[in-house]
Backbone as ProteinMPNN parsed JSONL, in Angstrom:
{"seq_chain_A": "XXXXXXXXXXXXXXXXXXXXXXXXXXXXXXXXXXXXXXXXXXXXXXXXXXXXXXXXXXXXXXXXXXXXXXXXXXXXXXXXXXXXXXXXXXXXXXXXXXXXXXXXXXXXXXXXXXXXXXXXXXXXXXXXXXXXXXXXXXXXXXXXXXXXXXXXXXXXXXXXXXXXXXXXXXXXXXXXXXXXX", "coords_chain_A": {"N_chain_A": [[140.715, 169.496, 118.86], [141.411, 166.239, 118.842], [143.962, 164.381, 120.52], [147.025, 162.292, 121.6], [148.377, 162.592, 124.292], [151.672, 162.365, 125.309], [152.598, 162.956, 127.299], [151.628, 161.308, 129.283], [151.669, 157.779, 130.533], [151.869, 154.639, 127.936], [149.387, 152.641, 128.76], [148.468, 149.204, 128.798], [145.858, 147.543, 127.312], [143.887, 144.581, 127.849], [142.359, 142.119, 125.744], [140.027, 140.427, 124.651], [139.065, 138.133, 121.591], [136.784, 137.353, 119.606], [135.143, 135.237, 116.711], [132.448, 135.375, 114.879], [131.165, 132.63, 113.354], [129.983, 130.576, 111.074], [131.353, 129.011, 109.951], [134.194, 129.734, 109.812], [137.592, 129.099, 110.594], [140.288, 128.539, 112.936], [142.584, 128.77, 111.1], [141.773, 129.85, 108.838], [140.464, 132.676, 109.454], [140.356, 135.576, 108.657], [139.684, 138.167, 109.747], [139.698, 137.819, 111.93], [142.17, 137.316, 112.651], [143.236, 139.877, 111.477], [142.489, 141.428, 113.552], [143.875, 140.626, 116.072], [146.565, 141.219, 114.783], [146.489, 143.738, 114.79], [146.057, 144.462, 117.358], [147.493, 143.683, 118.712], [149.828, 145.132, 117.344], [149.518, 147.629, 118.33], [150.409, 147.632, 121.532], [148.415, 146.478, 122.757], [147.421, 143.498, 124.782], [146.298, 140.513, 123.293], [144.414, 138.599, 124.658], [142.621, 135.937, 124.994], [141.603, 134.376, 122.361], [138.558, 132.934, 120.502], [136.649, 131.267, 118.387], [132.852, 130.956, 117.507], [129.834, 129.64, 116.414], [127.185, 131.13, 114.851], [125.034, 131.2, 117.086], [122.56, 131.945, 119.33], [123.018, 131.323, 121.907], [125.638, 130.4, 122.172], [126.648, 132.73, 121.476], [126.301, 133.985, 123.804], [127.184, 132.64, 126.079], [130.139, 132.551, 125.307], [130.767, 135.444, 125.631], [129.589, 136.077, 128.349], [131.263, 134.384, 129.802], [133.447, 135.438, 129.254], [132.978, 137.964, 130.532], [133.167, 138.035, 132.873], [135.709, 137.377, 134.011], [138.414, 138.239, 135.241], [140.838, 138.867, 133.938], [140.05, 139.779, 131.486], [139.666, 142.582, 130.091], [138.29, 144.275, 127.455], [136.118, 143.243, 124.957], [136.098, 142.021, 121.758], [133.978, 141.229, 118.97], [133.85, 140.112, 115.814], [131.645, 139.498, 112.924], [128.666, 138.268, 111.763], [126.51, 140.346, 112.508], [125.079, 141.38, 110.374], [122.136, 140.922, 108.229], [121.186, 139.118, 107.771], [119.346, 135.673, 108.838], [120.567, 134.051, 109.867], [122.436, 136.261, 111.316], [123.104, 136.962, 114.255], [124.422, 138.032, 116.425], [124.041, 141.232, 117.577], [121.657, 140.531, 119.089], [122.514, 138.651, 121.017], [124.19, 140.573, 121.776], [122.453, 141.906, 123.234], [121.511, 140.213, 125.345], [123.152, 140.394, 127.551], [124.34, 142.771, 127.336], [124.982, 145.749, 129.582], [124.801, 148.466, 129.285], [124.617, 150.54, 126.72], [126.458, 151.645, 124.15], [125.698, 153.4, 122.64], [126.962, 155.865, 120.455], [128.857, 154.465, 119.342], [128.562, 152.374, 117.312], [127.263, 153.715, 115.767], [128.859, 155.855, 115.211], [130.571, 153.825, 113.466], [129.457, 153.432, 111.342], [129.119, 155.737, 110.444], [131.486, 156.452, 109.49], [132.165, 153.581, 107.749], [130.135, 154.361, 105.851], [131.69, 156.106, 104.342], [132.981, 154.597, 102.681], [131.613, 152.611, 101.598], [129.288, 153.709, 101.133], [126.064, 153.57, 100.804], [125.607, 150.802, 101.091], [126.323, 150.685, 104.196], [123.66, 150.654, 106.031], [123.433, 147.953, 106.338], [124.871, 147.239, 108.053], [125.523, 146.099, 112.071], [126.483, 147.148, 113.628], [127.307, 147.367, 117.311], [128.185, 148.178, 120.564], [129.284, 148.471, 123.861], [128.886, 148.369, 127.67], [129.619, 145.694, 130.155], [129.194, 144.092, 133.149], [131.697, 145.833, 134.013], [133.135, 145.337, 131.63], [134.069, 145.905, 127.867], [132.405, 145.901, 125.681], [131.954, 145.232, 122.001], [131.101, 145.013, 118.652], [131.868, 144.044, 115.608], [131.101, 144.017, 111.866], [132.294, 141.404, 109.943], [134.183, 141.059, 108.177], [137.608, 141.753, 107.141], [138.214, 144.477, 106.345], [136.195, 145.606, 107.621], [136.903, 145.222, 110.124], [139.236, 146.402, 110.157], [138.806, 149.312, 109.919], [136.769, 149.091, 112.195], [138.592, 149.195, 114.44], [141.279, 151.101, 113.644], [140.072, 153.593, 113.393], [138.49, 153.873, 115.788], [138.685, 152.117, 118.141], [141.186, 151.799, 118.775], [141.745, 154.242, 119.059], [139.962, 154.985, 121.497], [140.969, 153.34, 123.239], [143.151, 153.828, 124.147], [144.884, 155.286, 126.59], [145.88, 157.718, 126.333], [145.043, 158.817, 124.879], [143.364, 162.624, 123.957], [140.208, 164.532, 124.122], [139.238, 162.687, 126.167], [139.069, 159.539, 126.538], [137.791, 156.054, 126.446], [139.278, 153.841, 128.235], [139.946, 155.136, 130.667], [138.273, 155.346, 131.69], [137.418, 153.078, 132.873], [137.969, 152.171, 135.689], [135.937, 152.837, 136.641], [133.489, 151.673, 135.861], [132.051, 149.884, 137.448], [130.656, 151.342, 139.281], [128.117, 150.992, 139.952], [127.579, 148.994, 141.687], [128.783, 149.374, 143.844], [128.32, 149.261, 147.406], [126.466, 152.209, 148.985], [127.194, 153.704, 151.816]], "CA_chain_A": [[141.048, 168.37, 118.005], [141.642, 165.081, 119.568], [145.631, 164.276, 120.281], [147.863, 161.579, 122.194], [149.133, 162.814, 125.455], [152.507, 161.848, 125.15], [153.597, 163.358, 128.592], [150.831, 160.062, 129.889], [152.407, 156.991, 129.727], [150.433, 153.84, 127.72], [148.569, 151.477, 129.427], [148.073, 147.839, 128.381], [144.129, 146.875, 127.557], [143.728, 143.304, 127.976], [141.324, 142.096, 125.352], [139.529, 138.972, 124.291], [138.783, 138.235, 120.291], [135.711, 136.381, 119.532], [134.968, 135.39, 115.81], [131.675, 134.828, 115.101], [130.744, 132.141, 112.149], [129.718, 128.782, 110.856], [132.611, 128.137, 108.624], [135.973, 130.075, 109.651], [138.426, 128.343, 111.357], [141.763, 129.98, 113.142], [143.42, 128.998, 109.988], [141.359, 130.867, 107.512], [140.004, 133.887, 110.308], [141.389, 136.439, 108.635], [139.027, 138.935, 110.659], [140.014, 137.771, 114.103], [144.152, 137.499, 112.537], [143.576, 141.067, 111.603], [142.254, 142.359, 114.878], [145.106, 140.442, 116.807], [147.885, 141.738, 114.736], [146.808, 145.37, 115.151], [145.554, 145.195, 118.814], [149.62, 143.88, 119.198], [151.036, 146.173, 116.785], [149.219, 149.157, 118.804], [150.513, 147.541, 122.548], [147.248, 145.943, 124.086], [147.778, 142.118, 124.905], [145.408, 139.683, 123.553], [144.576, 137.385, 125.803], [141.731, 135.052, 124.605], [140.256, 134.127, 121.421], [137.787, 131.84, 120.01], [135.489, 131.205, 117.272], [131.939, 130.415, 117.645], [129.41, 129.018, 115.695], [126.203, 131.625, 114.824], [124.574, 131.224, 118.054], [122.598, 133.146, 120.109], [122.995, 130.664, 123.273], [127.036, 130.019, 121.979], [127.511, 133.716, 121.493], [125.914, 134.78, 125.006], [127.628, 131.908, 126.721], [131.535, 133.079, 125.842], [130.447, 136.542, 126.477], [129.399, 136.11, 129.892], [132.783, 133.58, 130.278], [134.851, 136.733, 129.107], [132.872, 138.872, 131.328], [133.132, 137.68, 134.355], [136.943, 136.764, 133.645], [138.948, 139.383, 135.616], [141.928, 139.223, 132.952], [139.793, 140.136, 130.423], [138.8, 144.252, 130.049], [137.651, 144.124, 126.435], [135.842, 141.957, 124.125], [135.89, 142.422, 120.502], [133.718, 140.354, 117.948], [134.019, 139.754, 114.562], [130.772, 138.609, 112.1], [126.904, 137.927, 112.635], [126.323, 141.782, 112.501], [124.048, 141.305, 109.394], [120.444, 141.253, 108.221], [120.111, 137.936, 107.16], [118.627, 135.096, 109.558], [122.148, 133.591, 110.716], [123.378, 136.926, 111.896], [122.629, 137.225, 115.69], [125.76, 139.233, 117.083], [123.253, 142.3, 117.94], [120.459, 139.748, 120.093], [122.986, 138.169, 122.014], [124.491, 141.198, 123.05], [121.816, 142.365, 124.313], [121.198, 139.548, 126.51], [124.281, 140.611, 128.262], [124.787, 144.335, 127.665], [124.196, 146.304, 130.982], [124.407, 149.972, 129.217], [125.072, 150.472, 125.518], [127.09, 153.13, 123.593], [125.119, 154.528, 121.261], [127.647, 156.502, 119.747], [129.935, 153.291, 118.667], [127.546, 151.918, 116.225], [126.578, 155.465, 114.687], [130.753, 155.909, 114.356], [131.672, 152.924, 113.046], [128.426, 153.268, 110.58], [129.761, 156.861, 109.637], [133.062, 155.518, 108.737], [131.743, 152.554, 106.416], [129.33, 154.779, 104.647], [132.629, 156.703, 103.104], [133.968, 153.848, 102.29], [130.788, 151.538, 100.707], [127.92, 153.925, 100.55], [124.457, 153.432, 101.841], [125.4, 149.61, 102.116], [126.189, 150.096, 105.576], [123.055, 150.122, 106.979], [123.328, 146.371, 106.521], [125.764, 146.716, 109.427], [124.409, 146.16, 112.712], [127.571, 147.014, 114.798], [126.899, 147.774, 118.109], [129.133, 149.066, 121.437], [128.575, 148.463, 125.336], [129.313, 147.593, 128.817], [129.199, 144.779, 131.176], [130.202, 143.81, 134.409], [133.083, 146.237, 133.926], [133.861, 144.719, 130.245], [133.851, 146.553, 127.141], [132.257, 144.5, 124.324], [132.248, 145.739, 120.619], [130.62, 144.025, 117.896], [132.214, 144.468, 114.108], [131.132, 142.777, 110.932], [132.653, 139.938, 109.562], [135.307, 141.52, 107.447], [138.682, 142.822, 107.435], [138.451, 145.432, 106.305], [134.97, 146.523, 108.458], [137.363, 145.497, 111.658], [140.164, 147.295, 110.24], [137.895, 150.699, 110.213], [136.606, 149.61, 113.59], [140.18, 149.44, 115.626], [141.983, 152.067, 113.385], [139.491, 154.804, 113.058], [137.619, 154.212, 116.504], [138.829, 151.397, 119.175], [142.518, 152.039, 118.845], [142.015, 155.932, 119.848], [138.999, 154.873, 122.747], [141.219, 152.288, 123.72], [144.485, 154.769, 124.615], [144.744, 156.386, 127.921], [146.59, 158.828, 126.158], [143.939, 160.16, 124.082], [142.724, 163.359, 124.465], [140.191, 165.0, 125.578], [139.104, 161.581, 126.854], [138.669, 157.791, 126.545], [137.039, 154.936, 127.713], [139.831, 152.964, 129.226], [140.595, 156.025, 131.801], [136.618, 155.099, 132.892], [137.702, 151.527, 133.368], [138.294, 151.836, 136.834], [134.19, 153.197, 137.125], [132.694, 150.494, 135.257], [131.432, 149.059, 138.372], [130.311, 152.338, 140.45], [126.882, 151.314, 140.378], [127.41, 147.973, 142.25], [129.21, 149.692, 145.506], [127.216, 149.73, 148.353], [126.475, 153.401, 149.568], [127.187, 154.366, 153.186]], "C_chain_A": [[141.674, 167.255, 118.853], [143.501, 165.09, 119.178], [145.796, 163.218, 121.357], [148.224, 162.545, 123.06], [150.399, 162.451, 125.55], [153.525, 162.142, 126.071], [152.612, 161.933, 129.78], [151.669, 159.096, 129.633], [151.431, 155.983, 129.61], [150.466, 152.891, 128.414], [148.046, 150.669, 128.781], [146.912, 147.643, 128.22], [144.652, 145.18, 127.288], [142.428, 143.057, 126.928], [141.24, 140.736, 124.38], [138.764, 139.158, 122.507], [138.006, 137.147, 120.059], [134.844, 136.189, 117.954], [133.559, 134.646, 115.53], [131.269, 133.799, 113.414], [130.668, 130.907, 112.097], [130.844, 128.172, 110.374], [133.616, 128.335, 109.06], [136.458, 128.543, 110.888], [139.671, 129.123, 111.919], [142.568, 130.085, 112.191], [143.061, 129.735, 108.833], [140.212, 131.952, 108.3], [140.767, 134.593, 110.31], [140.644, 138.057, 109.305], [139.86, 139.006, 111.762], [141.295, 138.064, 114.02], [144.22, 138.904, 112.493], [143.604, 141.722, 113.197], [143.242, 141.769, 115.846], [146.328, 140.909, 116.266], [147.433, 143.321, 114.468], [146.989, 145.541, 116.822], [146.913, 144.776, 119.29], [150.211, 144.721, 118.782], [151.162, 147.497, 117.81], [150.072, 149.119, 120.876], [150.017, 147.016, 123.256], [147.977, 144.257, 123.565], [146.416, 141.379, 124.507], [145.149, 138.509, 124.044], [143.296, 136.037, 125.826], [141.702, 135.161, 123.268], [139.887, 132.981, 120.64], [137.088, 131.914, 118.789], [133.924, 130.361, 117.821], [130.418, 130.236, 116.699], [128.356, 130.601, 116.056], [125.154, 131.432, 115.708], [124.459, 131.453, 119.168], [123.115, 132.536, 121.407], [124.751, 130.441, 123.032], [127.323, 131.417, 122.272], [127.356, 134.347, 123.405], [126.687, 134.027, 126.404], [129.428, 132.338, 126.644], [131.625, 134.36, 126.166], [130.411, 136.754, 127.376], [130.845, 135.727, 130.43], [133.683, 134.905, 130.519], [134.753, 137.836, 130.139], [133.253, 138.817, 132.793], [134.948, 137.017, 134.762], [138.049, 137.372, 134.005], [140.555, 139.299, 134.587], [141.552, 139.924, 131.747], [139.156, 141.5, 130.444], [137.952, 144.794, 128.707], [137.306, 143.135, 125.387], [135.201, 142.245, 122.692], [135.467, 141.297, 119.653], [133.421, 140.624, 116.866], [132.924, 138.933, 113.832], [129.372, 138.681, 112.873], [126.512, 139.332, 113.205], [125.197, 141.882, 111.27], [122.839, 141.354, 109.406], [119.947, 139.907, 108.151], [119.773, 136.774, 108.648], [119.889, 134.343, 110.565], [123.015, 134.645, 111.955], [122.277, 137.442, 113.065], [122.975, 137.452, 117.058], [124.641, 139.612, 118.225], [122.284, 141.623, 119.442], [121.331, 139.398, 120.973], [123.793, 139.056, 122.776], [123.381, 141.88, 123.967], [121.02, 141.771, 125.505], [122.328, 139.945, 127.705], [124.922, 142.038, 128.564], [123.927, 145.328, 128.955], [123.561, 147.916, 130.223], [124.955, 150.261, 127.214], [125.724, 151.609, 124.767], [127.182, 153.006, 122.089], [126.229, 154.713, 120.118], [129.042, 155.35, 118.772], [129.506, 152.569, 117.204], [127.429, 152.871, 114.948], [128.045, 156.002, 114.175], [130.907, 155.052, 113.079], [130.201, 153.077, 111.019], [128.896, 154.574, 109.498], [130.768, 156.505, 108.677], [132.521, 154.963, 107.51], [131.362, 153.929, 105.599], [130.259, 155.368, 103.594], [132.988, 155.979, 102.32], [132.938, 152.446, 101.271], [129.134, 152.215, 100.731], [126.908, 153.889, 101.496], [124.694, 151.833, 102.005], [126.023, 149.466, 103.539], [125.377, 150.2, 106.231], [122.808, 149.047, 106.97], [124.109, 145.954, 107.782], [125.204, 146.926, 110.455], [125.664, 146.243, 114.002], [127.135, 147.799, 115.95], [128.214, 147.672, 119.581], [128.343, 149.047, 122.522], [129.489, 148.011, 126.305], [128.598, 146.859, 129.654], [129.24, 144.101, 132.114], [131.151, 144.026, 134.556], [134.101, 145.997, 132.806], [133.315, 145.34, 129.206], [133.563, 145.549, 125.961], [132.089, 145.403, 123.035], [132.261, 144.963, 119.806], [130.835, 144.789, 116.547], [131.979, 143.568, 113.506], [132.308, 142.303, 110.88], [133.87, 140.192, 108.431], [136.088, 141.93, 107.952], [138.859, 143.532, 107.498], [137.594, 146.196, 107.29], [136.01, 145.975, 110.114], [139.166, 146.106, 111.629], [139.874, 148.854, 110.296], [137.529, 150.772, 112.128], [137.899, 150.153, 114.509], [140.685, 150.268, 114.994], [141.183, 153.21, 113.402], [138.536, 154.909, 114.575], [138.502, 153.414, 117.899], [140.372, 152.058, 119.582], [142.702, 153.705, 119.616], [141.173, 155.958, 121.144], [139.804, 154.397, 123.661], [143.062, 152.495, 124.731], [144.29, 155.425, 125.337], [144.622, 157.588, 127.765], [145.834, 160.062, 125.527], [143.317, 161.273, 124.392], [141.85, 164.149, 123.372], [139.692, 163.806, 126.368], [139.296, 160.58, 126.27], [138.075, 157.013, 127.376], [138.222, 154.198, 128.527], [140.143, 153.935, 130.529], [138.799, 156.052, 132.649], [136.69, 153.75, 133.114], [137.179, 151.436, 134.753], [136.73, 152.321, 137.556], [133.169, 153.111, 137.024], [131.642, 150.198, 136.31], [130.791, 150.057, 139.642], [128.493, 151.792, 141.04], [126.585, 149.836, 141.481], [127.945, 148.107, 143.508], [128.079, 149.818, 145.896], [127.093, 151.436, 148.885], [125.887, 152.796, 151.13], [127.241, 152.663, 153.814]], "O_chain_A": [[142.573, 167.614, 119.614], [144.121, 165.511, 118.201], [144.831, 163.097, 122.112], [148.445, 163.605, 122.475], [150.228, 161.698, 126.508], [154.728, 161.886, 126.008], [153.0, 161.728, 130.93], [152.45, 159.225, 128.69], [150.462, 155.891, 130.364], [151.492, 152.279, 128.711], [147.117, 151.034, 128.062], [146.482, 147.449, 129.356], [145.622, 144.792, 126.639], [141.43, 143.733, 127.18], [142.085, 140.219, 123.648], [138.061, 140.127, 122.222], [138.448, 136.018, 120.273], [133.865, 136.928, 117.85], [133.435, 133.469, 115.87], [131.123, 134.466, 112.389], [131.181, 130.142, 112.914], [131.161, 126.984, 110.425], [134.396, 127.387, 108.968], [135.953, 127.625, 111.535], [140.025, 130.197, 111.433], [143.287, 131.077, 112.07], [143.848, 130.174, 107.995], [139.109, 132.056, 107.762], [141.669, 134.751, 111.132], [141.361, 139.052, 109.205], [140.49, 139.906, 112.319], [141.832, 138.806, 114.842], [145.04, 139.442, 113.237], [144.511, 142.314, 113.783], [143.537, 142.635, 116.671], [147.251, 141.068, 117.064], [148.238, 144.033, 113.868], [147.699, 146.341, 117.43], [147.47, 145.417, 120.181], [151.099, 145.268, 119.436], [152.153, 148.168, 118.096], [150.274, 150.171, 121.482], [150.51, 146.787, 124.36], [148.653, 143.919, 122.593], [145.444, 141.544, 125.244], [145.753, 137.475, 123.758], [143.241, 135.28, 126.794], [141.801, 136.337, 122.918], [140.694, 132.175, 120.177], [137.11, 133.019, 118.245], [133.956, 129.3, 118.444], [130.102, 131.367, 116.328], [128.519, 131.208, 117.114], [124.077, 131.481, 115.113], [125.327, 131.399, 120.039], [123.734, 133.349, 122.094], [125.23, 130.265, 124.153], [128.128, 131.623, 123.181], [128.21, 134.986, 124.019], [126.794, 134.584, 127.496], [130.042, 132.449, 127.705], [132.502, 134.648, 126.98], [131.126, 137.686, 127.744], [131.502, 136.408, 131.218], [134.338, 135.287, 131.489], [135.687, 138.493, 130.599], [133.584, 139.706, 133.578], [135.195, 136.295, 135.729], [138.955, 137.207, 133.188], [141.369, 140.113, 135.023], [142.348, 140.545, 131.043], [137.998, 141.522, 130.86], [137.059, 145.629, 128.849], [138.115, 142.297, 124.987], [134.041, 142.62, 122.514], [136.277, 140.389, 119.464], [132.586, 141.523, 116.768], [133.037, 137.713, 113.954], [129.065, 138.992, 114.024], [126.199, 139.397, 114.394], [124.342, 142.736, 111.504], [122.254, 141.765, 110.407], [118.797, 139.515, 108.353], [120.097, 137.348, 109.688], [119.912, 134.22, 111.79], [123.743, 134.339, 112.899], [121.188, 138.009, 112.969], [122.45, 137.291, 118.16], [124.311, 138.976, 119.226], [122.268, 142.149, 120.555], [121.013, 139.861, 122.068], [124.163, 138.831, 123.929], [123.485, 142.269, 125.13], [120.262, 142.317, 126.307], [122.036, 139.615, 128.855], [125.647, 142.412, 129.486], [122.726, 145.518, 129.145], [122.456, 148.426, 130.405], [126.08, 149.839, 126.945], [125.19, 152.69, 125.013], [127.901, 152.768, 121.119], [126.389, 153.976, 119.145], [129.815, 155.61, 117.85], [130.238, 152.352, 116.239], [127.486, 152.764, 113.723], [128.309, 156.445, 113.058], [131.263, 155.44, 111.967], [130.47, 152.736, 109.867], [129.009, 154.53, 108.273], [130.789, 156.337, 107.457], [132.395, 155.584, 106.454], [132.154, 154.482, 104.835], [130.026, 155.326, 102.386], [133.363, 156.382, 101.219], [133.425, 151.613, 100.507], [128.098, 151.602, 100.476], [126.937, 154.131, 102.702], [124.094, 151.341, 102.961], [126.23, 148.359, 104.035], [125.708, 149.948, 107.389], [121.807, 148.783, 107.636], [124.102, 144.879, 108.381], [124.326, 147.787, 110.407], [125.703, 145.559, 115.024], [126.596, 148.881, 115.717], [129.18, 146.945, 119.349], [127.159, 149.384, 122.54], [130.557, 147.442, 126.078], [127.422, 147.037, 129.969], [129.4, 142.957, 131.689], [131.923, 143.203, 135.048], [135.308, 146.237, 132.803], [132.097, 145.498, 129.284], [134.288, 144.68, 125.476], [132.128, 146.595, 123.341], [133.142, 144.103, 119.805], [130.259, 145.841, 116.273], [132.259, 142.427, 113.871], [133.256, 142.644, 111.586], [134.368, 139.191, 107.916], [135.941, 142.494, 109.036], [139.582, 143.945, 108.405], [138.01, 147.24, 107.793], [135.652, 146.49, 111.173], [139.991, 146.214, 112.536], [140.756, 149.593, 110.731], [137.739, 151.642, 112.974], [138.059, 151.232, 115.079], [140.953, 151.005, 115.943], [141.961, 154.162, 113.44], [137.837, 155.917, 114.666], [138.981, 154.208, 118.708], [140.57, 152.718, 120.602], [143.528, 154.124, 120.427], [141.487, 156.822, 121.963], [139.662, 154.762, 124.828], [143.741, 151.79, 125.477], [143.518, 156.354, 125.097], [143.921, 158.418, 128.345], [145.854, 161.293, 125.536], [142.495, 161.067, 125.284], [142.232, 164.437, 122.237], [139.781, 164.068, 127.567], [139.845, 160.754, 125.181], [137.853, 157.115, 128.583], [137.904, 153.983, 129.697], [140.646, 153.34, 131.482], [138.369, 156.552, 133.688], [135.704, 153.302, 133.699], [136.171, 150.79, 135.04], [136.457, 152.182, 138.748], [132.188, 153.701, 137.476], [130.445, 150.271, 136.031], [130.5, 149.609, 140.751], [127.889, 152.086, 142.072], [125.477, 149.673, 141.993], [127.748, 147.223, 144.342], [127.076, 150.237, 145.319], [128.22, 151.751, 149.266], [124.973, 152.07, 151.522], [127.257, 152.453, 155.027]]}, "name": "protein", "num_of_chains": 1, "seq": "XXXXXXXXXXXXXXXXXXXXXXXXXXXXXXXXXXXXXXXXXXXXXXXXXXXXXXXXXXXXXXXXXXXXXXXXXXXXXXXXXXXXXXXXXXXXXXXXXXXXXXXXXXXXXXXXXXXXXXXXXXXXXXXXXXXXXXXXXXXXXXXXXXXXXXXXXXXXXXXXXXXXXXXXXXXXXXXXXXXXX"}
């Protein structure tokens, strides 16, 4: 059964909040407000975030920024996870995702379904890495990015967790770009 280590001590994630939509604004992004006052409540520092308009060339453009951004170790977005013609989260990460994790999507999909049924296969959340940066794409709600970070990111996202996590593979993000010998 998964547990906290509590003889580990926690380690800071650094992580960038990226809201995706036509309309919000920082004053009425109550998505992105949620996911900054947990990812503080829990210890990690957030250290960017923006809003950007439903586009694939906008979303793939602060993506890359964040990636390549050595302060930044994770990048969590908010919205444009959908079916309909606006939402184009999913496309733009995969202009940018090097390796994808599967299993983040198929979680966060589990989750919902307790909680709204068969409408979550309308969700199109998806989980990856990229030049050593962890990106993570949650609908457009509060509540669907209060499921993601409490029931999935928040325990990936802890050293402490056991029997693993991703931030304790941080440091091996980038194995495949050493030179051998």
């Amino acid at each position: 059964m998964p547990r906290i280590d509590e003889s580990r001590p926690f380690l800071s994630v650094n992580i960038a909040i990226l809201t995706i939509s036509d309309s919000r604004t920082l004053a009425n992004d109550t998505s992105g407000q949620a996911l900054n006052d947990m990812i503080a409540r829990d210890g990690h520092k957030v250290v960017r975030r923006e809003i950007v308009k439903d586009e694939i060339a906008l979303i793939v453009g602060q993506l890359k920024r964040w990636i390549a951004d050595p302060e930044v170790d994770v990048v969590i977005t908010t919205g444009g996870t959908g079916v309909t013609g606006r939402d184009v989260t999913p496309e733009a990460f995969e202009q940018v995702l090097e390796k994808k994790i599967e299993g983040f999507g198929e979680l966060f999909r589990w989750i919902s379904f307790q909680k709204v049924g068969t409408s979550t296969i309308q969700s199109r959340a998806v989980g990856g890495v990229a030049g050593g940066t962890y990106l993570f794409a949650l609908p457009g709600s509060p509540s669907a990015c209060r499921d993601g970070w409490e029931e999935i990111l928040k325990h990936q996202l802890d050293n402490r967790h056991r029997p693993c996590n991703l931030t304790e593979l941080m440091p091996r993000l980038q194995e495949h770009l050493k030179r051998v010998g």
